[in-house]
C-alpha positions, 0 to 999 in steps of 0.5 A, a space after each residue: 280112847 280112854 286116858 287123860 292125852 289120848 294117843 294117836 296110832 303110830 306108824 312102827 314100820 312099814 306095814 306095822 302100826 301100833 292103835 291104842 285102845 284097839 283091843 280091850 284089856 280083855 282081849 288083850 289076856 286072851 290074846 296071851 293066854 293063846 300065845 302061851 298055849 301055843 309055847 306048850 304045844 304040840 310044837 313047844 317054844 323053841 330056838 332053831 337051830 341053823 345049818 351051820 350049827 348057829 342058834 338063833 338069838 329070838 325063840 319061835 312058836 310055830 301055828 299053821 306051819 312049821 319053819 325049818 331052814 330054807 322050809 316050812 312043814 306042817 309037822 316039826 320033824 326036826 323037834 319032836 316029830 308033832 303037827 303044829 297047832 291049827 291057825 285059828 279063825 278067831 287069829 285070821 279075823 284079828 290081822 
């Protein structure tokens, strides 16, 4: 670790720990400029609606499947009809 007081990892909740350093800054841009492709599309950002007619308050990107209410797709027929972006190998080796 880099940085005059060293971080530890930490525990955010369970199953979900933060680890400093893990990534380069490098990895890090990379990571982002893939998130923000995926907002583009096929299936860009979006907020789903609900059934009852609500709007989530979180947007949602979709990579592998494709999350309506209560099911998943690997097209967005409730958006534009599109097949979502392929799940990289590059992202399953990362989790």
């Amino acid at each position: 670790m880099s940085g005059l007081f060293p971080r530890e990892r930490a525990l955010i909740a369970p199953g979900a720990v933060h680890v400093p350093g893990w990534l380069s800054v490098e990895e890090q841009r990379q990571l982002v400029a893939a998130c923000r492709e995926w907002a583009r599309g096929p299936v860009p950002i979006r907020r789903t609606r609900l059934p009852n007619g609500g709007v989530m308050s979180v947007r949602t990107v979709c990579v592998g499947w494709h999350w309506q209410p209560y099911r998943y797709t690997r097209t967005a027929d409730d958006v534009n009809g599109a097949r979502v972006a392929e799940f990289p190998e590059w992202l399953v080796g990362l989790g």
